[in-house]
C-alpha distance (Angstrom), angle and dihedral (degrees) to the residues before:
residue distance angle dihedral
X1 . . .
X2 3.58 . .
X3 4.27 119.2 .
X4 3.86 105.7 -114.3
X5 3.88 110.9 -159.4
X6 3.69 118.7 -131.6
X7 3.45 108.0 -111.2
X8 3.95 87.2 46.7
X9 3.87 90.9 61.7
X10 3.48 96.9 48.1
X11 3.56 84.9 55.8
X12 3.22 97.7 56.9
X13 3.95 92.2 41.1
X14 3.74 90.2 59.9
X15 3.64 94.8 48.4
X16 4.08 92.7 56.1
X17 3.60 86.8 39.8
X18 3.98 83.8 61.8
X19 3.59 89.9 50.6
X20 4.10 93.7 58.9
X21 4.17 111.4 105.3
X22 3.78 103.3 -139.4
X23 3.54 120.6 -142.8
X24 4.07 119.2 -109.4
X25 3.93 121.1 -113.8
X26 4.03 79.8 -120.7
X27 4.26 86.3 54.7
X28 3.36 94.7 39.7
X29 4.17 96.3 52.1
X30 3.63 91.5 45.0
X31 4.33 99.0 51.2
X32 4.01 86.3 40.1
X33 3.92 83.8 58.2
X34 3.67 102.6 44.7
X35 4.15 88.5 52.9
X36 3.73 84.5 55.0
X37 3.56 89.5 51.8
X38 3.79 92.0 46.0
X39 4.13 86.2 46.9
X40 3.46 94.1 52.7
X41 4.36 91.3 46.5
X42 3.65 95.5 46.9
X43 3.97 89.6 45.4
X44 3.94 93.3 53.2
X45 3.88 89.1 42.2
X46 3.60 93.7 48.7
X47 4.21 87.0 44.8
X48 4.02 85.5 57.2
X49 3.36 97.9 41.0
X50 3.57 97.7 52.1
X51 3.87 88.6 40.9
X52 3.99 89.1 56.4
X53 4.11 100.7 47.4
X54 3.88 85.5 40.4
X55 3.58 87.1 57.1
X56 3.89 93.8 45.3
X57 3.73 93.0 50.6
X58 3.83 99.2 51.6
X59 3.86 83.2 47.1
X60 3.55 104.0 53.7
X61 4.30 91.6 38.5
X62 3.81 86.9 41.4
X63 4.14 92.4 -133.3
X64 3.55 132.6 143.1
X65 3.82 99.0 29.0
């Protein structure tokens, strides 16, 4: 593998780094809101979920009544 000076990779760094497509403020707000969404759906279906099996397990070993 070829040696790469220093100041050659940062070169080359900054150019990619040009390349990136940044997200708008309007993107950003908008995905940040949809994974609160999906936070908030998986936490109620988790909440049932864990409600329901709980449920089935003290029924079938007959505990907690």
């Amino acid at each position: 593998m070829p040696r790469v000076s220093p100041f050659k990779f940062l070169q080359e760094v900054r150019t990619e780094a040009q390349k990136v497509t940044w997200p708008t403020r309007r993107e950003t707000t908008i995905t940040t809101a949809m994974v609160f969404v999906m936070v908030a759906v998986a936490a109620v279906f988790f909440l049932f979920a864990d409600q329901l099996m709980g449920f089935a397990v003290r029924t079938v070993l007959g505990i907690g009544g």
